[in-house]
N, C-alpha and C positions, 0 to 999 in steps of 0.2 A: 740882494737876496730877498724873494718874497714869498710867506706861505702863505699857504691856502687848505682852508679844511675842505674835503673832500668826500667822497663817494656814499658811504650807509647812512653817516650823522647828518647830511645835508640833506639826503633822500626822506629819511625819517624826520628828520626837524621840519619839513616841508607837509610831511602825512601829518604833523601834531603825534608823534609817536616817541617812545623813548627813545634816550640816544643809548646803547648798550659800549662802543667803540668808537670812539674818536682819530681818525686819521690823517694825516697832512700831507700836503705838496710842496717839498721848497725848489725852487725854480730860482736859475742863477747862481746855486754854489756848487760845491767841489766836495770831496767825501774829506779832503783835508780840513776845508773851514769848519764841516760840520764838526770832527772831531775836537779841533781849536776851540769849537762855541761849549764844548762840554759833554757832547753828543757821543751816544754808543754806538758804535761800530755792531750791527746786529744781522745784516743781509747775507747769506750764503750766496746767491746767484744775482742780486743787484745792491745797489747802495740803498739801506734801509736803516734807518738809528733810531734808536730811545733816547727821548729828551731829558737830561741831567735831574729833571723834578718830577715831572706830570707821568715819565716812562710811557706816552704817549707815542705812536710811530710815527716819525717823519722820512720820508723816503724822496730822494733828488728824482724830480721829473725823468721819465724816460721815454724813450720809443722801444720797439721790440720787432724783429724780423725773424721768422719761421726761419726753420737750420735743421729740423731734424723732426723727430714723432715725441706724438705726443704732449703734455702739460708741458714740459721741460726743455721742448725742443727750439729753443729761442734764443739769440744773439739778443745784447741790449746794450743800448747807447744812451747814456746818464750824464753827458756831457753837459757844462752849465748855458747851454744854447739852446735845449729842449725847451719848445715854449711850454706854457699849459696846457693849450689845447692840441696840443700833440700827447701830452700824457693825454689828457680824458679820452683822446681816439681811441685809445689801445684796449678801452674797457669795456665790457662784455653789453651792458643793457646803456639806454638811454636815462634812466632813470639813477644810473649809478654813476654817469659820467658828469658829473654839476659839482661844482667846486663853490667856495664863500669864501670871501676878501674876509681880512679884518675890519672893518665897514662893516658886515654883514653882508654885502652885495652879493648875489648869485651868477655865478660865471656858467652859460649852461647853453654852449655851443650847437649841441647837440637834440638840443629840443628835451628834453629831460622834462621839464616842468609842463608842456603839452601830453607828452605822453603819461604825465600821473593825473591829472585831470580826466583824459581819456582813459584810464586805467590799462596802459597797455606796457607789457613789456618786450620791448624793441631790442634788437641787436643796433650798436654801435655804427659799426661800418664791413665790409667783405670781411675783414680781416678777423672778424667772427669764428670763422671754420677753423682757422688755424688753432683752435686748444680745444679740444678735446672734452674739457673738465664742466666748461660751457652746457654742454648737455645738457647734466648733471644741476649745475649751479640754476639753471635759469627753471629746471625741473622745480627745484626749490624752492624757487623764487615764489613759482607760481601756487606751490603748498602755503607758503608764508601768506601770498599776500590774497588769497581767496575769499579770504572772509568779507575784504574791503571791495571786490568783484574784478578785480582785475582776471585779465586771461591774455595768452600770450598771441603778440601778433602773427598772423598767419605766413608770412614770409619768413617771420625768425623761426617757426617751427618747421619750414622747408630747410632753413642751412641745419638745422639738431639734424633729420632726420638723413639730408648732405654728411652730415659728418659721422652718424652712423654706414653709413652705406658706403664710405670711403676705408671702412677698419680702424680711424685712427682711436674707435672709443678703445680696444683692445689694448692701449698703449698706455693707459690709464693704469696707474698701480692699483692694489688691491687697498692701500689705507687713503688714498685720496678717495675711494671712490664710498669708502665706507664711512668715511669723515662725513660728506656729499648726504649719506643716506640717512646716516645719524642724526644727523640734525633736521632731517627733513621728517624724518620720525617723530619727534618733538615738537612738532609744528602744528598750528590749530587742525590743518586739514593732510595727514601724510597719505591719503588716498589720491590727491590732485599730484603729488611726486607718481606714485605709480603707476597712474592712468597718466600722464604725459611723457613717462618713458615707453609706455605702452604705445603710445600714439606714434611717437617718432621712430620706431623701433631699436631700442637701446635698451628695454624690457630683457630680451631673449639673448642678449649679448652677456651681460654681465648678472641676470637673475632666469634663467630661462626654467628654473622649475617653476617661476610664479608666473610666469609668461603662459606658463601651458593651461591654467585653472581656467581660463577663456572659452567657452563652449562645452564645457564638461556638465552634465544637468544633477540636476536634484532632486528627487521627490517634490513636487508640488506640494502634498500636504505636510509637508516640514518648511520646506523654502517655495514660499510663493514667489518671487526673486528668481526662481531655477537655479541663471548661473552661479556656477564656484566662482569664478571670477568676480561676480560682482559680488556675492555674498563677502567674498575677503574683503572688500570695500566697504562694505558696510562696520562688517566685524572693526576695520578699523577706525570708521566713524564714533564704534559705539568707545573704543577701547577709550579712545582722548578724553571722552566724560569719566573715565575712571582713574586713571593712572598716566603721570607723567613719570614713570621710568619707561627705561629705553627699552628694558628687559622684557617687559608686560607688552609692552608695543611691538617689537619682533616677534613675538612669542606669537600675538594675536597673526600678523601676516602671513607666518609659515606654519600654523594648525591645520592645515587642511592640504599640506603639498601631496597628500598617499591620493588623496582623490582623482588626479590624472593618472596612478597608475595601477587603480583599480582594472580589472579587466572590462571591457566595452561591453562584452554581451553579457553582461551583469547590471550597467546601469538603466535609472537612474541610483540603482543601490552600489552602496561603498563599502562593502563589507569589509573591514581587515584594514580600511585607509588608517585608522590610527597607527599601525607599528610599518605600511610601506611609505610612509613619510619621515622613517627616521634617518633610512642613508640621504633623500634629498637634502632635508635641515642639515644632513652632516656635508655633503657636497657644496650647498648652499657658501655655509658657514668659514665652509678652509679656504674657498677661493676669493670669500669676502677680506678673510682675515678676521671675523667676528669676535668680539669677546667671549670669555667662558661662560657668562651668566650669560649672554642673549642664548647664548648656546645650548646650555642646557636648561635652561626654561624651554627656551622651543622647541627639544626634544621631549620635555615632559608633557607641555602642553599638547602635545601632539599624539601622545601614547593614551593620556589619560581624560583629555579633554569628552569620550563620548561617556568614560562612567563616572563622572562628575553630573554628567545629564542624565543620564540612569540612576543615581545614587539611591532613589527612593526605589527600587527592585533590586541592588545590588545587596548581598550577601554580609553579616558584620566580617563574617570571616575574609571577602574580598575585597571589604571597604579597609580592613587591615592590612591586607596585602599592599594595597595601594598607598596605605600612608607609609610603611616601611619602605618602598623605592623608593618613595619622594623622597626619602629619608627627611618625613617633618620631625622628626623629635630632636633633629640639629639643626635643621634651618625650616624653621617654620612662618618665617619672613617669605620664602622665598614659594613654599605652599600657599600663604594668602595669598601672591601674587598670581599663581595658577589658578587660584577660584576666579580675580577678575578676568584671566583670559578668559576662562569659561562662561564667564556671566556675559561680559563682549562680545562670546560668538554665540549665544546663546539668543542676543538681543539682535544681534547683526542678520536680522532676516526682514525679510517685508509682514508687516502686521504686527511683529514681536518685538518692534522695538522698547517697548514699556513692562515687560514682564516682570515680573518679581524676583523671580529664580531663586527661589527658595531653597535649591539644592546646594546654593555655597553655604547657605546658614547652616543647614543641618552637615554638611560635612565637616565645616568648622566646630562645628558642637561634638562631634564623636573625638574631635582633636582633643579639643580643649579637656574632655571630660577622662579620655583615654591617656592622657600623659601623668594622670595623676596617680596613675598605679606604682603603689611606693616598690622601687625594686629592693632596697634594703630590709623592709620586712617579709620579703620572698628571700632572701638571703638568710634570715635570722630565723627561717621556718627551718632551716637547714636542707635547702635546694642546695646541687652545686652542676657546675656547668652548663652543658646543655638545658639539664632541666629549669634553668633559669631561666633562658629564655623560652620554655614552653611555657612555664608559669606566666609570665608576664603576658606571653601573646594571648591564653587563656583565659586571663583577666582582663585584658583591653574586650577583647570578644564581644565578652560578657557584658562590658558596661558598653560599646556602640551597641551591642540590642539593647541594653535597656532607651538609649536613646532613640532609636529606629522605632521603640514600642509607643517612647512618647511623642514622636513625632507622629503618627502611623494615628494616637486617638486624637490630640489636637487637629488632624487635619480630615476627620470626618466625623 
């Protein structure tokens, strides 16, 4: 029995990058010996165990033959005959198929260590098209590893774009694919995900409201940039310098879905795009399977994102309005989070990407100043019911003008 550590820790240890997951190959046993040696029994669909201490994954070498659609669709033979370089065939890039002895010695069949030099990410071998998830995963890859100049080789983006064209992305569940996006959202650059799904077209398959922002223009003197498309690109260039939640980050990609269905002889103006972007995010969202918070962030973000940018013309009485739906006075975590989408799409243009945006400060300030209106002494004036909350709205009012007043002489 011999292992081998394997695919991300060897890739990464090779970049000088951290190792986040350590994985093994053991080659030459049986799912018996493994459990004899201590080893947990973990694999639903092949032999996969946690080792007795470290809970580290060791999985018996395999091959794998197509059987059916899809990630899933696969026969797999784990017998202790699989060499190694039978398992690293089966794996999706070059750069992930490189195995290490106990030695430290690199096992790297496949050319793996040429193609990280060259910074390329390669498919394996044909056997590429057979998973579907591939896409996805290499769409990833290439959000990940951007920073460092990698881009994917031109042949591997003809089998993605093979493997859209063939329908098996469609075979794809709704939480693999959202897993796939999730974490491609987190990633230094999650605009090189959706410009490379764009490219292969796997864009319009499984997100086609964000597929459509492509060619839709904009006012020049707002977006020197024009396209929706690429301004969402930017937006979410800006959003990663602000926020590493997931919620801020969707929120930031689907702010602008109403703008394809604005009417044509109306642009470059969007009039109304804030609330016809809300059944897409809701389309969006149920076929993703999305959580609740990407969810309703990116319906907020989307409803309220244009008088966040207005705020300094807006009304105290509609600036209230608007903190009442958000409903910040119970989740005001989740309101800051909507000023950064707004400051990210606010930055996310050509020229503007430095701006101050002074409008999340001062909307935060009518927050912060307007929660402090005691309702218990509206209570003890002897209000009841309804009138309590007139009182209350009348007094928030009251103090964002006095704020809007002091903002209004500070800034001339």
């Amino acid at each position: 029995m011999q292992q081998y550590l394997v695919g991300g820790a060897v890739r990464d240890k090779l970049l000088n990058l951290p190792i986040k997951d350590r994985d093994w190959v053991v080659v030459g046993s049986t799912p018996e010996q493994m459990i004899a040696l201590g080893f947990k029994n973990v694999g639903a669909d092949f032999p996969v165990f946690l080792h007795p201490k470290s809970k580290e994954e060791y999985a018996l070498a395999r091959t794998e033959r197509k059987n059916g659609t899809g990630y899933s669709g696969f026969s797999c033979d784990a017998s202790a005959e699989v060499t190694l370089e039978q398992d690293l065939m089966r794996r999706d890039l070059t750069i992930n198929a490189m195995a290490m002895d106990k030695n430290g010695e690199i096992i790297d069949p496949y050319s793996g260590q040429v193609d990280l030099v060259n910074k390329q990410l390669r498919h394996v071998s044909a056997a590429f098209v057979e998973d579907p998830l591939r896409v996805l995963r290499v769409a990833r890859f290439a959000a990940r590893y951007h920073k460092l100049g990698f881009s994917i080789a031109p042949e591997t983006m003809a089998l993605m774009a093979q493997i859209v064209e063939s329908g098996e992305l469609n075979a794809l569940t709704a939480e693999r694919v959202w897993q796939e996006t999730a974490r491609a959202l987190l990633e230094a650059h999650p605009e090189v995900y959706i410009q490379t799904l764009r490219s292969c077209g796997a864009l319009k398959v499984w997100f086609p409201e964000i597929d459509l922002l492509w060619g839709i223009p904009n006012p020049a003197k707002w977006h020197p940039e024009i396209d929706t498309g690429i301004h969402v690109m930017m937006v979410l260039q800006q959003v990663v310098t602000l926020s590493d939640k997931l919620s801020v980050r969707f929120a930031a990609l689907v702010h602008d879905l109403g703008k394809a269905l604005t009417p044509i002889d109306n642009w470059p103006s969007h009039h109304g795009h804030e609330k016809l972007g809300l059944d897409a995010i809701k389309n969006l969202c149920a076929r993703l399977k999305a959580p609740n918070d990407c969810r309703e962030l990116g319906l907020l973000v989307s409803e309220y994102h244009s008088h966040v940018h207005r705020a300094f013309d807006l009304k105290p009485s509609t600036i209230l309005s608007m903190l009442n739906r958000c409903d910040v006075w119970r989740k005001p975590e989740r309101f800051k989070d909507l000023l950064l989408a707004c400051k990210a799409d606010a930055r996310g243009r050509t020229t503007f990407e430095s701006i101050p945006y002074l409008q999340a400060d001062y909307i935060w300030q009518t927050y912060t100043n307007a929660v402090a209106v005691d309702i218990k002494a509206i209570i003890d004036k002897g209000f009841t019911g309804a009138d309590i909350k007139e009182q209350l709205n009348q007094q928030r009012i009251k103090i964002i003008a006095e704020v809007k007043s002091t903002y209004s002489a500070s800034t001339h």
